[in-house]
N, C-alpha and C positions, 0 to 999 in steps of 0.2 A: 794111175799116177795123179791125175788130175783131183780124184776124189780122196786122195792122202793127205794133196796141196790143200786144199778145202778142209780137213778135216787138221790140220796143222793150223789154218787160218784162226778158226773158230779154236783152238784150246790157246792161242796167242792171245787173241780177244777177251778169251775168260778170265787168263790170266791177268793182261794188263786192267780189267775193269774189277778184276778183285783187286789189287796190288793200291788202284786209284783209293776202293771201295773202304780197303785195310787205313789209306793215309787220309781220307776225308775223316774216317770215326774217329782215328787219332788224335788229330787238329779240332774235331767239332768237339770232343770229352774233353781234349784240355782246353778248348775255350772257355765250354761251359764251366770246367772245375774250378777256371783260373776266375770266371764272373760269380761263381757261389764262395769264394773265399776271398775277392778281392772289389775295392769299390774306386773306378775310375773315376777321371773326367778330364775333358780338353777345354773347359770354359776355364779357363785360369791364364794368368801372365804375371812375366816377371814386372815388381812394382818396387820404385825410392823415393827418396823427398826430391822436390822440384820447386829450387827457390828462385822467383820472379828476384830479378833487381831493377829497382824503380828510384828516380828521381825524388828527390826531399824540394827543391826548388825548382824553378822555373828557368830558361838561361839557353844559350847556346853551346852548341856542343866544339869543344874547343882540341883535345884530345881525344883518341880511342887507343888501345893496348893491348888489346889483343884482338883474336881473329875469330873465326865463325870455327865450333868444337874446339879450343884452346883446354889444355889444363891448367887449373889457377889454382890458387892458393887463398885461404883466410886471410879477408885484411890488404889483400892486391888492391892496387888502384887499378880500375878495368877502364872508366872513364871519366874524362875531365871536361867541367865546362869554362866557360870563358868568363872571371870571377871582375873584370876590370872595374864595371861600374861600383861592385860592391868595395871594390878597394876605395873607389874615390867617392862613396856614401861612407867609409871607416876613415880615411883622414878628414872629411869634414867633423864627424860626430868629435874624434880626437881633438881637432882644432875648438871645437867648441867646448870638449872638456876641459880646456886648459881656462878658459874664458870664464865658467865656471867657478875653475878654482882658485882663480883670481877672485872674482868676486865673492868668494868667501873669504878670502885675505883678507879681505877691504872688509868685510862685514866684522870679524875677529877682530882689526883692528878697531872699528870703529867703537865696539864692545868695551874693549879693554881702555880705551878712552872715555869712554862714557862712566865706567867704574871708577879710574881715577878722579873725574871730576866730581861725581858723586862722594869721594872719602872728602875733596878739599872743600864741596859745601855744608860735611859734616861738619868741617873743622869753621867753616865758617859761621855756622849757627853756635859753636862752642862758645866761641871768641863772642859772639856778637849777645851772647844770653853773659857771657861775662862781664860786658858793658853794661848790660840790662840792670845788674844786680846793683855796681860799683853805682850807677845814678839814680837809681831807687834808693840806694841806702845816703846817698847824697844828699836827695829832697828830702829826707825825713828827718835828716839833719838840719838842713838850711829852715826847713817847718818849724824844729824849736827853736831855731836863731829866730826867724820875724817874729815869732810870739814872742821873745824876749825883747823885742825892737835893736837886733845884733845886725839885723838883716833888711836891707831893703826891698820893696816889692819888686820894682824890677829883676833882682838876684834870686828873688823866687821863682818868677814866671820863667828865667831863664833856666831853673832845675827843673822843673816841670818840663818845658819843651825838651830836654836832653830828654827825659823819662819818655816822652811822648814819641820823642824821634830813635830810641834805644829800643821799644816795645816794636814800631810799625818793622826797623829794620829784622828784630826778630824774627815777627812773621814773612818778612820777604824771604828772607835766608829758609825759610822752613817750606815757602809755596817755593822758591829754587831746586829743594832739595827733594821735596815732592814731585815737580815737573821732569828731576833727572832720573828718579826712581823710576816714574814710568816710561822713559825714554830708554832705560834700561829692559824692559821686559819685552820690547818693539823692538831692542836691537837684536834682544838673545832670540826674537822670532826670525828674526832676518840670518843669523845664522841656522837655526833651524831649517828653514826654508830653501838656504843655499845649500847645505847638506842634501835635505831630499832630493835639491832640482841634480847634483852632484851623482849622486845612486841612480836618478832616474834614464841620465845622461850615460852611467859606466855599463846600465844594461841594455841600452841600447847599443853603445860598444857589441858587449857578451852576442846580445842576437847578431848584429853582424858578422863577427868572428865566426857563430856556429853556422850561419848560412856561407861564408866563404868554406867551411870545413866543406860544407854540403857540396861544392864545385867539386872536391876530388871526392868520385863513386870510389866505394870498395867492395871487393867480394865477402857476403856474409858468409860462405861458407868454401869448405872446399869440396873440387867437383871440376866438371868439362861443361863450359856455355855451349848453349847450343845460337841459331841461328840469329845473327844479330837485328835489332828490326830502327837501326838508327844508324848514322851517319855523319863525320865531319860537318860542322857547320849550317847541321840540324838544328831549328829550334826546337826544345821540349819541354810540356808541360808538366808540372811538380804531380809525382806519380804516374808519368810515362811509363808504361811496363819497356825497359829497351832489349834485356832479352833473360833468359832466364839457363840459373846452376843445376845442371845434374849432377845430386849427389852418388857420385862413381867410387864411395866402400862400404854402401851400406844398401843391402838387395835384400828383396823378399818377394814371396810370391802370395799371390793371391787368387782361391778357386773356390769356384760358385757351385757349390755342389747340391744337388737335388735335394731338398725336405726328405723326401724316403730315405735319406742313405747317411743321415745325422746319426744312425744309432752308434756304425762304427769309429765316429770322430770323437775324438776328445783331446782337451790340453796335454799336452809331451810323447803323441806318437810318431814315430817314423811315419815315413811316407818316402815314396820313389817318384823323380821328379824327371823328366823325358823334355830336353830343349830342341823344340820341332828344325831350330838351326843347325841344329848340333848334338842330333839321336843319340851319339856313341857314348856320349860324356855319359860315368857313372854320378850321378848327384844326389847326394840322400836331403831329406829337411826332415823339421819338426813342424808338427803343430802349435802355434804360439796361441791364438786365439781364435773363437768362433763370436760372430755378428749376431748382437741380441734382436736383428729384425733381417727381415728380406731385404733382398736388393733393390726389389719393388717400393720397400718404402722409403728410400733413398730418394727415387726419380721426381721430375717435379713434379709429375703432377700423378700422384701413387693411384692405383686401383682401388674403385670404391665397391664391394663387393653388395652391400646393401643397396644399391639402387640399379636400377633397369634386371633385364635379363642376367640369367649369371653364370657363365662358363667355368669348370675349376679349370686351374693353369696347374701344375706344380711349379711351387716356387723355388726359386736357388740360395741358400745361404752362404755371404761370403766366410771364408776362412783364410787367415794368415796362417802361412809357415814360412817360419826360419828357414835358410840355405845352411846348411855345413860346410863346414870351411869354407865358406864362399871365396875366401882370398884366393883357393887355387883356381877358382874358375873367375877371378874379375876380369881378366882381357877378355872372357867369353859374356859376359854376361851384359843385358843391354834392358832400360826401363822399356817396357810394352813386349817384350818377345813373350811370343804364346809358346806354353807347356802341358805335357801331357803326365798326369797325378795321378798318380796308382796307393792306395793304402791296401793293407791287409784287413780284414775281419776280424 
């Protein structure tokens, strides 16, 4: 009895150490079959844009509007700073733009009086060259009266000074009309000058206006903020990172795959894509692009292979692929989750 037990022992033993021996070559031939037809890797993670939103001005923080992971929308007002002083630097500049444009009133008028007086010293040199002629041709008449002795000398010297005093007022009238011509060119600079000072004054307005827009932040894109790193009635300085958008519908991954195993990559192939959170998910991708360098020549301060000693490394080439339909997996999907990338041969 004892040596049946014992010999039942030993054919149990054989059996289960074959049965193991049967399920190890199994498992080991389709491991191996599944690594000669198929090219892995777990150095990959899901990857999307990630937009900092930062401060354009300087200012205190006066509002905030949402919370830490919020979803938001393009063009939200996320936060507001406290815009007061810049209001009361917008109505002075305003106040002073009126003042301004007063005083280009003043200048335009002053202009357009300077032109009328201008036409009445034409008119005044008219008239006064009309005199000129009527006592010129006066003496030259009373000339042939003394020469005939019709005229006395006194009645001549008295046409002479008309003539004398007829010519001087001429040229007065003409250095008048001289001194308002250039008084004219000195005013139309004065308007000139109030114009520019005018433009120069409305764009100082304009930067006001755009730095008050600057108090209310908005979201440049849409997406869920992540952690906020500012506060109510925080000062912060213009280009404060305060916290930053993750863009939540547009994913991709990205895997660092060995130099040796480029042969089977290329643009537009499947691939099967493994979310170490969430193994079950069937998720297929594409191949969208391969990296024209290593990932090494990315890092600061890359490998120099020509100097000192030289060890080979294999290096890893990044590779983007597309998700498929990623919309049915976005409530799974999260930037930085590691994945596990299987292509075929």
């Amino acid at each position: 009895m004892e040596q049946q037990k014992q010999q039942k022992k030993g054919i149990l033993k054989k059996v289960i150490i074959g049965i193991v021996l049967v399920i190890a070559l199994y498992f080991g031939f389709k491991k191996i079959n599944f690594s000669l037809t198929h090219e892995t890797t777990d150095n990959a993670q899901i990857e999307t844009t990630i937009v900092p939103v930062l401060t354009r001005i300087s200012g205190y923080v006066k509002n905030i509007t949402v919370k830490d992971y919020d979803s938001i929308q393009q063009q939200q007002v996320v936060v507001e700073l406290d815009d007061a002083e810049l209001q009361a630097i917008l109505a002075e500049q305003k106040a002073d733009l009126l003042q301004s444009n007063a005083d280009l009133a003043n200048a335009v008028a002053q202009l357009e009086n300077a032109t009328l007086s201008l036409k009445n010293n034409k008119g005044v040199i008219d008239l006064k060259t009309i005199r000129q002629k009527k006592v010129i041709s006066d003496l030259q008449r009373d000339q042939n009266l003394y020469k005939e002795q019709a005229l006395t000398k006194k009645q001549l010297d008295e046409s002479e000074y008309q003539v004398a005093s007829a010519n001087q007022e001429v040229l007065n009238a003409q250095t008048e009309f001289a001194t308002a011509n250039n008084k004219i060119a000195v005013l139309k600079e004065n308007v000139n000058r109030a114009n520019a000072l005018i433009q120069m004054k409305q764009a100082k307005i304009d930067e006001t206006l755009l730095k008050i827009s600057y108090t209310k932040i908005t979201a440049p894109i849409n997406g869920k903020i992540g952690k906020k790193n500012i506060s109510v009635g925080q000062f912060v300085q213009a280009g404060t990172p305060m916290f930053s958008i993750v863009n939540d519908s547009s994913y991709w991954v990205v895997a660092n795959f060995k130099e040796s195993q480029l042969a089977s990559l290329v643009e537009g192939k499947k691939v099967k894509i493994r979310i170490d959170a969430f193994p079950d998910l069937a998720i297929t991708g594409t191949i969208a692009s391969l990296s024209d360098a290593t990932g090494a020549k990315f890092s600061l301060l890359p490998p120099d292979n020509s100097s000192g000693n030289f060890i080979k490394v294999t290096q890893r080439i990044p590779v983007k692929i597309s998700i498929d339909n990623q919309t049915a997996f976005k409530n799974k999907l999260r930037a930085g989750m590691s994945v596990f990338i299987t292509v075929d041969k």
